[in-house]
Each structure stands twice: as C-alpha cells, then as structure tokens.
C-alpha positions in Angstrom: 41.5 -4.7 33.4 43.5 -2.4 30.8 46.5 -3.8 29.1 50.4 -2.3 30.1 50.9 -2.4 26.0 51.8 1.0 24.6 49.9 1.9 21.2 48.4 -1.0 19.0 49.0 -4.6 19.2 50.4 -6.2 16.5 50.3 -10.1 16.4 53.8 -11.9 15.3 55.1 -15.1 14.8 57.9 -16.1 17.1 60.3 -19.0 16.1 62.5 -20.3 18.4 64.6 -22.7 20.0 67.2 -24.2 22.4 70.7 -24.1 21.4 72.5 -27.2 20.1 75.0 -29.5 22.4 77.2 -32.3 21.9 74.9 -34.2 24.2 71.7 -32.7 22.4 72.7 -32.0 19.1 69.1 -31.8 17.6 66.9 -29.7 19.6 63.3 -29.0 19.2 61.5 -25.9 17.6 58.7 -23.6 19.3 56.4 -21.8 17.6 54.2 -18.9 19.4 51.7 -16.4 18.2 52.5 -13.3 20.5 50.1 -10.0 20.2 53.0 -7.2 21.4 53.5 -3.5 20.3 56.4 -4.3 18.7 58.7 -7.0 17.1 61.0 -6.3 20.8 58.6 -6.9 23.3 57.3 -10.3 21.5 60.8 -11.4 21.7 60.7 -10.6 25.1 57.5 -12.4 25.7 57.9 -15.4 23.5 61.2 -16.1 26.2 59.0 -15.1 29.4 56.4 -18.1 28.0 59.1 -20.5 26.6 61.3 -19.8 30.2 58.0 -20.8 32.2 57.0 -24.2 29.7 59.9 -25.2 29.0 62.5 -24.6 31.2 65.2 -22.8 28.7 66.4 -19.2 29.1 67.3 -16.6 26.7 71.0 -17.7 27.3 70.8 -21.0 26.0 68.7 -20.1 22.9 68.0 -18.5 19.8 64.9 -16.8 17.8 65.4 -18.2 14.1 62.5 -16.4 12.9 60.2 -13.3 14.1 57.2 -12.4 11.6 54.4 -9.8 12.0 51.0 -11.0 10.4 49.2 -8.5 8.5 45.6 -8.5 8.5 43.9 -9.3 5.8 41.1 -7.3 6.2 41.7 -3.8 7.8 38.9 -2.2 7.0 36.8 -4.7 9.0 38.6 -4.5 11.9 37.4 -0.4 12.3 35.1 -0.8 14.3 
C-alpha cells in the first residue's frame, strides 16, 4: 500500500510534553522518532500518536525540541 507522504521521508526527533499546572507542576517528557516529509507534519504526527497514548492534546502541550537525523551513510542508502 503506497504511503500519503509527499517527496522523501526524513526521520526527526520529536520532544515533547504536557504543560505544567499547579496540581501537576512536573510533567513527564515524550520522546518519538517520526519518519515525515517535513519538520511540520512530524509535529503533526508526534501529537496524533501522543493524543491517542496518552490522552493530552496539542492545547495542553508543548514540543521542546524537534531534530532531523542525518544519515550517516548516504551513499549506502542509493540503492
């Protein structure tokens, strides 16, 4: 089944989590590899995942980091 993705995936390193509150002043980080076109749609994706596992929406949360991992071989991956 072909993928919706426009052009080449890219994998990226997601960072996030839920906001702080008075009742829950330290909240816990995720972490998500995500393989998107671009650094928008893995935002996108990494709160479609962390909405379904974890109950939290884009609302009442925050991306600290978002990182794309170059390969460290290219000319390998050619084929």
């Amino acid at each position: 089944m072909p993928t919706k993705a426009k052009g080449e995936l890219r994998e990226y390193t997601v960072i996030g989590r839920k906001l702080p509150t008075e009742k829950d002043p330290v909240t816990p980080i995720w972490k998500m590899q995500i393989f998107a076109s671009n650094d928008v749609i893995a935002k996108s994706r990494f709160w479609y995942f962390v909405s379904m596992l974890r109950r939290v929406k884009k609302s009442s949360g925050e991306i600290l980091s978002i990182k794309e991992v170059s390969t460290c071989f290219p000319e390998l991956m050619k084929d």
